[in-house]
N, C-alpha and C positions, 0 to 999 in steps of 0.2 A: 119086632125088635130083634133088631142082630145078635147074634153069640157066637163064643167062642168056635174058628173051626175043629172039626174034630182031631183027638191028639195033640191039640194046639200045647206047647210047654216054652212056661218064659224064662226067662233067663235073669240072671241077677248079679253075676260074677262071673270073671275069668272068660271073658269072650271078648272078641275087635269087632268094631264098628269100623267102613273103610273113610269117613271123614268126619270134621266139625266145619259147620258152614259160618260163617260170622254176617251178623246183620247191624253190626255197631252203626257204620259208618252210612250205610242206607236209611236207616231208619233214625238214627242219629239226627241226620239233615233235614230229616220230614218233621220231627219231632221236635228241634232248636229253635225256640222262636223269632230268635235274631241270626239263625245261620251260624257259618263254624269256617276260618281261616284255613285254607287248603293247605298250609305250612303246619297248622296243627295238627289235622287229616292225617297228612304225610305221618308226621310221628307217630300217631297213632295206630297206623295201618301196619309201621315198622315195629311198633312193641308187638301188636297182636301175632304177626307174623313168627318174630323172633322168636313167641312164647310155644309154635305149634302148630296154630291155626292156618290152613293153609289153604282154606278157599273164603275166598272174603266178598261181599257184596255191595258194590262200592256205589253203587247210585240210580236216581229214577229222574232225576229233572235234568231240565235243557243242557244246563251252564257241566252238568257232571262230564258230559265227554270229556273234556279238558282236562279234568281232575285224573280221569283214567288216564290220557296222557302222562301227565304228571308220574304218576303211579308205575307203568311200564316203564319208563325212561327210566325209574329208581328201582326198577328191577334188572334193566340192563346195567345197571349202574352199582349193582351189588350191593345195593343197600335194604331192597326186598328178597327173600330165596326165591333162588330160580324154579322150584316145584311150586310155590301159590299160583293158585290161578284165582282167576278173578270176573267176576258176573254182574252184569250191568241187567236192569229190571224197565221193562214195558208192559203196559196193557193197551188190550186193543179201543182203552179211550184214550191215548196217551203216545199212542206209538206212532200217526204219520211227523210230528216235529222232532220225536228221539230219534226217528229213522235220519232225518235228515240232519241231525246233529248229530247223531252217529259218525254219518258219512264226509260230512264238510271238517268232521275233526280228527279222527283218527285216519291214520295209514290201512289198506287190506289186509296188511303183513300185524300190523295194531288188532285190529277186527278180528283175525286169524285167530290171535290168541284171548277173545274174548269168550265167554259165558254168553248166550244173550236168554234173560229169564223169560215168557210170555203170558201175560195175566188173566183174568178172566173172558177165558176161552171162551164159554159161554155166548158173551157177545153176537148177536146177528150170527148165529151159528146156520140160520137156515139158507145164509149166503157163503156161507164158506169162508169169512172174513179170517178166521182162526188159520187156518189154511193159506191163506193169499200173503198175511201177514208174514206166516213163518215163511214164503218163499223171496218173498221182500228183505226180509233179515237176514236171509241165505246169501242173497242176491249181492247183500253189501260186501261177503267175502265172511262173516260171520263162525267160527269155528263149532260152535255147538250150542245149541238149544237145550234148555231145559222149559219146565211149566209149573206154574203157581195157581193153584187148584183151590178154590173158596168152597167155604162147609159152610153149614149152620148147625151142626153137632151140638148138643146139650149134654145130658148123661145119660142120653140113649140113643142107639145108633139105630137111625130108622131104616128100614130095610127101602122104601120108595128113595129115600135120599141118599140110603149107600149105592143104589141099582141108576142111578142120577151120575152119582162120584164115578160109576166103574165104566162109565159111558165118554164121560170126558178123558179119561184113563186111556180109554181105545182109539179116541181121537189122538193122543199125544203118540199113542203107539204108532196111528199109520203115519207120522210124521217123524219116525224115527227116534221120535225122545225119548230118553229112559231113565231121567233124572226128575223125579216131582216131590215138588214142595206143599203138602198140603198146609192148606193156610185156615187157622185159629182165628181170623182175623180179629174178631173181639172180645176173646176170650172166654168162648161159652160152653168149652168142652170140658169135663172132668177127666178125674184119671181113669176111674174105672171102663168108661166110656173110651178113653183113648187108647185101652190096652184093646178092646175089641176093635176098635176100629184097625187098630195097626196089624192085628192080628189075621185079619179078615184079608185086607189089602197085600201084606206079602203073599198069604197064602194064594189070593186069586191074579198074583200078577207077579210070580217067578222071576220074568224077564228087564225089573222096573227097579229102581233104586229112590224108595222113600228116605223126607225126613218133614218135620210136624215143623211148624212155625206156629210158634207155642205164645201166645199173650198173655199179660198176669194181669189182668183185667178184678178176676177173682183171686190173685195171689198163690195162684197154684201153677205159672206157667211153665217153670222151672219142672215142679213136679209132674206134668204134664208128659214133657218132652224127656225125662226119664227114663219114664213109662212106655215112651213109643219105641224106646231101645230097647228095652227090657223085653217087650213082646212082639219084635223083629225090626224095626224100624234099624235101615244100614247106616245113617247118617243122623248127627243132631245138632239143631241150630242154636243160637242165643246169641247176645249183644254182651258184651263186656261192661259191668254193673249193671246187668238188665237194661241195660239202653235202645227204648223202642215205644212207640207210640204210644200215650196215655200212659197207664201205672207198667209200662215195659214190656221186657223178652225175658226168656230162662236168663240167666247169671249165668255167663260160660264159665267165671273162674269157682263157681258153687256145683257144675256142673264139672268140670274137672276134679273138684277134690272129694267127690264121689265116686268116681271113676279109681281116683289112686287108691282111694279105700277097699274097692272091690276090684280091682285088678282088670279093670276094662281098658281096654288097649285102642289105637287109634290106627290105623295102617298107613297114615301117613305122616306117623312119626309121634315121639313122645313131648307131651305137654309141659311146658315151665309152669307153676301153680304162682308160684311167686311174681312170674314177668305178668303172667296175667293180672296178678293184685296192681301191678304198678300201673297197667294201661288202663285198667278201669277208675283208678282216681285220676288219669291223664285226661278220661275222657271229659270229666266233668270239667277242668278246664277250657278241652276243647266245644264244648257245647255251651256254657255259661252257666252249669249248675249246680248249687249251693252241694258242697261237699256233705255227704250223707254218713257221719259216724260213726253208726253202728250197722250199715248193710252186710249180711250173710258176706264172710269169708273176706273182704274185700275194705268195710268200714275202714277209716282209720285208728277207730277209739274201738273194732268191735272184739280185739283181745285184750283189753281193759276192763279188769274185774276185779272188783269189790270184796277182801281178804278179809274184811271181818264179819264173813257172814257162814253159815253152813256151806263151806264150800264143795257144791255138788259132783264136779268132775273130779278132785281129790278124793271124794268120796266115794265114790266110783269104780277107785282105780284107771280113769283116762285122764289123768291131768294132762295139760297142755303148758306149752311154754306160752306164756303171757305177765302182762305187766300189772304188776298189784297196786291199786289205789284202795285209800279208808276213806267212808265218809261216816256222816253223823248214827248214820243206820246199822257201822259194823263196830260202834266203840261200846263194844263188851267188855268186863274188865279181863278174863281168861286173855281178849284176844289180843287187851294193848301188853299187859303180862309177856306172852309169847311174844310179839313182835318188838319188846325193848330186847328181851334177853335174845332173841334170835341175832338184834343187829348191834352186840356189841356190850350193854350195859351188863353187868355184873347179878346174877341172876340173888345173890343174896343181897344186895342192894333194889329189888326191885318190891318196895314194901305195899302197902295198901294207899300208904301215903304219897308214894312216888305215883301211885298209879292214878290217883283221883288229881294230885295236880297236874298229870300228863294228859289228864281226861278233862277238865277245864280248862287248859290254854289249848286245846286241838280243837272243842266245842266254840271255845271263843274263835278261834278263828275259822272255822267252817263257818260260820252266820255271818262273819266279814265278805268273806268272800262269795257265798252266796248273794249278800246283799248289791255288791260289787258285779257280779257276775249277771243277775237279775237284770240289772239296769242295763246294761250292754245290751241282753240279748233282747229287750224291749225294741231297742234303738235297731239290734240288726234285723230284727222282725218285720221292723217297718219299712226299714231300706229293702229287704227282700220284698217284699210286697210290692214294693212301687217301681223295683228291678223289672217286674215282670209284666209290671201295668201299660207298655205302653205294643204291646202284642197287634199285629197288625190283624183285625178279626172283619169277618165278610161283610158287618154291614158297613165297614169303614171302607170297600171296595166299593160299592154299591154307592155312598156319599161321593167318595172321589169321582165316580163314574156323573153323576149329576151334574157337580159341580161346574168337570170341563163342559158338559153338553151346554150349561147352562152359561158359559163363558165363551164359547167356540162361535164364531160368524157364524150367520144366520145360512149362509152356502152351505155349512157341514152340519147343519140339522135333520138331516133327511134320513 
């Protein structure tokens, strides 16, 4: 099992990391199960931008060339910052029809200023496909490579499988790359585990600019990718509301308002914490998905808090600015007491009496409206349900596939 190099010391404040990667819109598309209006895209790619984020990764399938199109034109166009750049994603299962959609869609001068990501390397590595591929992508006029590096990390980093990692590491290297994304893919790495890994990795590769593509699979993706800052990692990624395959990515705008906490800086420039709250309820829009009320930082109910209860951050000392709502759970009598005379009524007017009929017409109507409210979310529970039932899933490919065979002229059966 791997450890700490020696003198290894993390960091936790007042230090720059030189970017934030965004994986919204990549993962976004994989993850939609009805797809997402390239007009929506657009806006969303223009909030995230606007907020900061200034390298973005805008797609893996066919039809995306187009979108990158799109995308650069509305960076010539002043509507994205001229510093975002922007990374389009292949693997070597994947990459002879992006090549060629690459090519049939974008400009050289287009190409030029692309990212092109390269996925598991690995692949027929004893043919050199890894190799052939990146001279292929070159070929197109392609301005810079990066690679996306697959783990199967737990919470322990095994020395055969870091000595594995540092191997495809040296392949990237004789190809010039020096931007890798190691990849989480299913979220089976812990923290503790990812602070050595990242640890290990800057130390053994000086010359290499890491960042963790971090899944919350186990709900720690966020805290993951952290951690990979904290203990050298130069770059950190995330999806805007967690937006990313299965249960998500780090939360860039939860990942940002940690950063403002501890004075971690970006080198390419400072973060809007706010513009990012907006683009992450933009996104759910743009993907079709039921808005999330109380997610980390970004919810829209999740600074809405319940004043009649021990309020903990008052208590504290870190109250926050947030919106007070009562329900049936904070009607103490101290607490309706305070909150008459706080907003107005006459504190010698606020008798025992006043207070117990203030505390039966607020009871009465909390039951109304839960009753009211109940019923509804019955009805939206079920519309969501059946929102999402009609998913197009592989044995329904597989039927289709029968179907025409079994429909096609007896000439195309062969």
């Amino acid at each position: 099992m791997l450890q700490f190099p020696s003198n290894h010391q993390p960091r936790y404040n007042d230090f720059s990391i030189k970017a934030i990667s965004d994986e919204t819109i990549r993962e976004g598309g994989e993850r939609a199960p009805f797809g997402a209006s390239n007009e929506d895209k657009l806006e969303l790619v223009m909030k995230i931008t606007n907020s900061g984020v200034k390298d973005i990764d805008v797609g893996s399938g066919i039809r995306e060339p187009a979108f990158v199109d799109q995308l650069l034109r509305a960076q010539d166009a002043g509507k994205i910052p001229a510093d975002v750049t922007f990374s389009f994603n292949l693997t070597l299962k994947t990459w002879e029809p992006l090549c060629h959609a690459l090519e049939g869609t974008l400009s050289r001068e287009q190409l030029g200023r692309l990212y092109v990501s390269i996925g598991m390397i690995e692949i027929d590595s004893h043919r050199h496909l890894f190799e052939r591929v990146a001279d292929r992508v070159r070929s197109l006029g392609v301005g810079t490579l990066r690679s996306s590096l697959l783990n199967a990390f737990s919470n322990t980093i095994e020395e055969e499988k870091y000595a594995h990692l540092i191997s495809q590491i040296e392949r990237c290297r004789q190809q010039g790359i020096a931007l890798i994304r190691i990849n989480d893919s299913i979220g089976t790495l812990y923290p503790d585990a990812t602070a050595v890994l990242a640890a290990n990795l800057v130390a053994d590769n000086p010359d290499t600019v890491f960042y963790l593509h971090g899944h919350n699979d186990r709900g720690i993706g966020t805290a993951n990718s952290l951690v990979s800052v904290f203990h050298g990692f130069q770059m950190i990624e995330g999806g805007v509301a967690g937006v990313g395959n299965r249960a998500g990515l780090a939360e860039l705008e939860s990942i940002a308002s940690v950063f403002a906490d501890n004075n971690i800086t970006v080198d390419s420039g400072p973060l809007d914490i706010d513009g990012l709250v907006d683009a992450a309820r933009w996104s759910e829009r743009t993907y079709l998905t039921t808005p999330t009320p109380f997610r980390p930082v970004s919810g829209f109910l999740v600074l809405n808090e319940n004043a009649g209860i021990v309020n903990v951050p008052d208590y504290l000392g870190v109250s926050r600015e947030v919106e007070y709502f009562i329900n049936e759970i904070g009607l103490f009598p101290n607490y309706i007491r305070q909150i008459l005379i706080d907003n107005g009524v006459p504190a010698e007017h606020v008798t025992e009496e006043l207070i117990s009929e203030v505390y039966r017409h607020l009871s009465t109507k909390m039951h109304e409206l839960y009753e009211d409210r109940q019923q509804l979310f019955v009805r939206l529970h079920e519309q969501i349900l059946d929102f999402y039932n009609p998913i197009i899933r592989l044995p329904d490919v597989g039927k289709l596939g029968l179907e025409l065979l079994n429909s096609a002229p007896a000439s195309l059966r062969s």
